[in-house]
C-alpha positions, 0 to 999 in steps of 0.5 A, a space after each residue: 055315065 051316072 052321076 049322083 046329081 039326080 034327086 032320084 038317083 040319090 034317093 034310090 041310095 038313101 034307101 039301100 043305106 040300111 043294106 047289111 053290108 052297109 048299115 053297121 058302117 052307118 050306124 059308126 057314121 052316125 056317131 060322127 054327126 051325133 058330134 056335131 059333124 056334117 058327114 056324108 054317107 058311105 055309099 051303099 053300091 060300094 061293098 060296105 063292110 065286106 070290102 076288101 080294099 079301103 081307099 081313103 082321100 082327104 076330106 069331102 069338097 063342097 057341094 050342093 046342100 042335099 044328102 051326099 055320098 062319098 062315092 066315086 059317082 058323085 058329079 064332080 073331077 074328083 070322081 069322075 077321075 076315081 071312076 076312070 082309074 078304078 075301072 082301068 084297074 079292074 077293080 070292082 065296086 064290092 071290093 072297095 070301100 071309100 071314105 076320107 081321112 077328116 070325114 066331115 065338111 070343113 067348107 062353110 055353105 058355098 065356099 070354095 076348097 080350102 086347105 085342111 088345118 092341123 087339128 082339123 087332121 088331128 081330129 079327123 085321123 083319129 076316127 080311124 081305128 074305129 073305121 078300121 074295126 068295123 071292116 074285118 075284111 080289108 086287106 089293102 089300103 090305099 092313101 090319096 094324097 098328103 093328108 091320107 098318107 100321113 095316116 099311114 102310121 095309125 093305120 100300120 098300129 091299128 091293123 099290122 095286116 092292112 098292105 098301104 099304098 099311097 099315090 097322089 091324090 085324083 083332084 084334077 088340078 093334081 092329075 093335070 100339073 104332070 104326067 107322072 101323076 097319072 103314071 103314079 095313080 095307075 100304079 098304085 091301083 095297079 098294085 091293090 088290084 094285083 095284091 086283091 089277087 093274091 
């Protein structure tokens, strides 16, 4: 398995970041850190703007201090469940596209997670429409947790064409308190894999 915890393996997809598939939902991130945000990148290996399966969890953890990605490779529980669970699904990296409901850091430097505070969600649930603009082809979208389901109505106003399904989110400790949790995740990826299908 590789995990973004290698300065090459990290700088090898800051290249790709001006990728066509990749670059416009950049350039929309850019306009997040021109507000004064610490916001990841999208990761390039996933399929950008031709995605047709949007998966949005809460809010990035903390981390290292070096360029990050939101992606299903990054060195931490989290993802390494994500990587396990869309990979039992068959769902393939070109047709996803990973992101958060408040895409900025809110941990300070070293700080353990926190919980998100309202007008923190306020303010991150509404950079979505303008995330949902810049991909045409999306067809599913999937909600991790309490923070992402609650933008289920944005997203119905937004895009009526988008399918929502919502499961829990894939934090070990989430996916450790119950067996049904698992149960849950399977389910729901089962069912954006079947409806990418269709």
């Amino acid at each position: 398995m590789v995990w973004l915890d290698d300065p090459a393996l990290i700088a090898e997809r800051k290249a790709a970041l001006g990728a066509p598939h990749i670059a416009p939902l950049e350039i929309w991130r850019e306009g997040l850190v021109g507000a004064g945000h610490p916001v990841p990148h999208f990761d390039p290996f996933d399929g950008g703007i031709n995605a047709r399966l949007l998966l949005l969890l809460e809010t990035p953890g903390p981390g290292p201090d070096r360029t990050r990605f939101v992606s299903r490779d990054n060195p931490s529980g989290t993802a390494r469940n994500l990587r396990r669970y869309l990979e039992a699904a068959g769902i393939g990296r070109n047709d996803i596209v990973q992101w958060n409901c408040v895409p900025w850091i809110v941990h300070a430097p070293g700080a353990r997670n926190r919980a998100l505070r309202r007008a923190e969600i306020a303010e991150g649930l509404a950079t979505l429409p303008g995330l949902l603009a810049k991909l045409p082809c999306v067809r599913v979208c999937i909600l991790a947790g309490r923070v992402a389901a609650g933008a289920e109505a944005l997203i119905k106003e937004a895009r009526p064409d988008v399918s929502i399904i919502t499961m829990p989110h894939l934090s070990p400790a989430n996916v450790c308190n119950s067996p049904d949790v698992g149960q849950r995740i399977e389910s729901a990826l089962l069912a954006a894999s079947n409806a990418l299908i269709k």
